[in-house]
N, C-alpha and C positions, 0 to 999 in steps of 0.2 A: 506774456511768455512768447517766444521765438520759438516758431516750428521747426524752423530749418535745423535749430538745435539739437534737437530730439527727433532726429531720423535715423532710422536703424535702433531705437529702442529696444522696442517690440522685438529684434532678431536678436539683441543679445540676452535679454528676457529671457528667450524661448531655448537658447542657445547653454542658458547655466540653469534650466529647468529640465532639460530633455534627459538627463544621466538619470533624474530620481524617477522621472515619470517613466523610462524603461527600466530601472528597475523595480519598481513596485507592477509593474503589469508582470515582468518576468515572475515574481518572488509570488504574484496572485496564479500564472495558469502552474508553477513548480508546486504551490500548496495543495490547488486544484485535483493534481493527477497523484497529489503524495494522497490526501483524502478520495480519489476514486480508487486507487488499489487498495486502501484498507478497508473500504465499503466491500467491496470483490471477495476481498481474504474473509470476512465476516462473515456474508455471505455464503461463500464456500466451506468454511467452517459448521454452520449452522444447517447444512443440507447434507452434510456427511456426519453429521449426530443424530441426526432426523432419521437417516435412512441406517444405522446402529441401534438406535431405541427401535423401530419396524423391524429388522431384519435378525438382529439377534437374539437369542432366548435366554432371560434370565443375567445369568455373569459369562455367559460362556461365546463369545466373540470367537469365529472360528478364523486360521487365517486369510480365508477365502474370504472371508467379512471383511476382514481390516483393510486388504489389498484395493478391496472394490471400493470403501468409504472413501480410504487416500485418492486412489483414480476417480473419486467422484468430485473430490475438494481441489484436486490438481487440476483435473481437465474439464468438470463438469459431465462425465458418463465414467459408466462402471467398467468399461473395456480400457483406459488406459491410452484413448488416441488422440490426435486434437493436437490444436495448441493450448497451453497453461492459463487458467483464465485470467491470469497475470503474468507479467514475466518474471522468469527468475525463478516460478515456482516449481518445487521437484516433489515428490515424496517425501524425502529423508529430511523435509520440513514439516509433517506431517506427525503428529505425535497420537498416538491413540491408548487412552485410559482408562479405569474403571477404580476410580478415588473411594467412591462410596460404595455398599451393597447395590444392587440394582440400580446403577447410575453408569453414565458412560460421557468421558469426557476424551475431546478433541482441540486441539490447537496446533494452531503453527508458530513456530516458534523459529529463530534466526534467520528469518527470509529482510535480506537486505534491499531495498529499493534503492535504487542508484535516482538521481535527479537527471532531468532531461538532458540540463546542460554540464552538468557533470563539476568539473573542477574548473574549469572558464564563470562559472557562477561566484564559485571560489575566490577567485583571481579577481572580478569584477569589486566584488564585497571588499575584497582586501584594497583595493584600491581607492575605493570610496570613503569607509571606516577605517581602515586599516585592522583591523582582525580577520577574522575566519569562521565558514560556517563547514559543518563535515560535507563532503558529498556522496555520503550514504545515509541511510535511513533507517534501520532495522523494527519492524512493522509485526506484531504480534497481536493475537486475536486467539478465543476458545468458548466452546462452549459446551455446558453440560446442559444430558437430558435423562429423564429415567426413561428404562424401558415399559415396553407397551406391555400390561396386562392382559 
């Protein structure tokens, strides 16, 4: 075999490898943060049920209850200040329920997660594959608790 041949191999190798390999690192930290805000929302769902079963009596959720849950699943305290423990989250994503007798249920419901890189991800995908991925997310989580005896 003749070396001189095959010089600059390796560059062009590396050269029609590099598109997939930054897209798969992209497409792992976009999964990454799609899976850490839902960890977040669950989370915050689950500490504003918590503090509904403790705080309220029976069926009877007062509105001062509900305000303070959602302020608790939004921002992480009952005052309503802060930033979002995610972005994008409002109240009016905040659903508060009571399905069963003594049960109380919470979820967020049409909170869209946007992707880091937005519609350039889009554009990249289409380029590659030639299809399309959305560059929104819509991220839902809920959970039921009874209340405390």
């Amino acid at each position: 075999m003749n070396i001189i041949k095959q010089k600059g191999t390796s560059t062009v190798e590396f050269a029609m490898l590099l598109p997939l390999l930054l897209l798969l690192v992209v497409m792992v930290s976009e999964f990454g943060v799609i899976f850490y805000r839902l960890n977040a929302v669950s989370k915050a769902v689950q500490v504003a049920t918590r503090y509904l079963s403790d705080v309220a009596v029976s069926n009877a959720n007062t509105a001062l209850d509900k305000t303070n849950a959602q302020n608790l699943a939004v921002y992480g305290n009952t005052v309503g200040t802060g930033t979002p423990v995610v972005p994008g989250l409002t109240a009016a994503n905040i659903v508060i329920t009571n399905p069963i007798a003594q049960h109380v249920q919470v979820e967020v419901v049409g909170y869209d997660s946007n992707f880091m890189l937005g519609n350039s991800l889009n554009a990249l995908v289409g380029m590659v594959t030639g299809g399309s991925i959305p560059s929104v997310m819509t991220l839902r989580a809920s959970s039921i608790m009874r209340f405390a005896q």
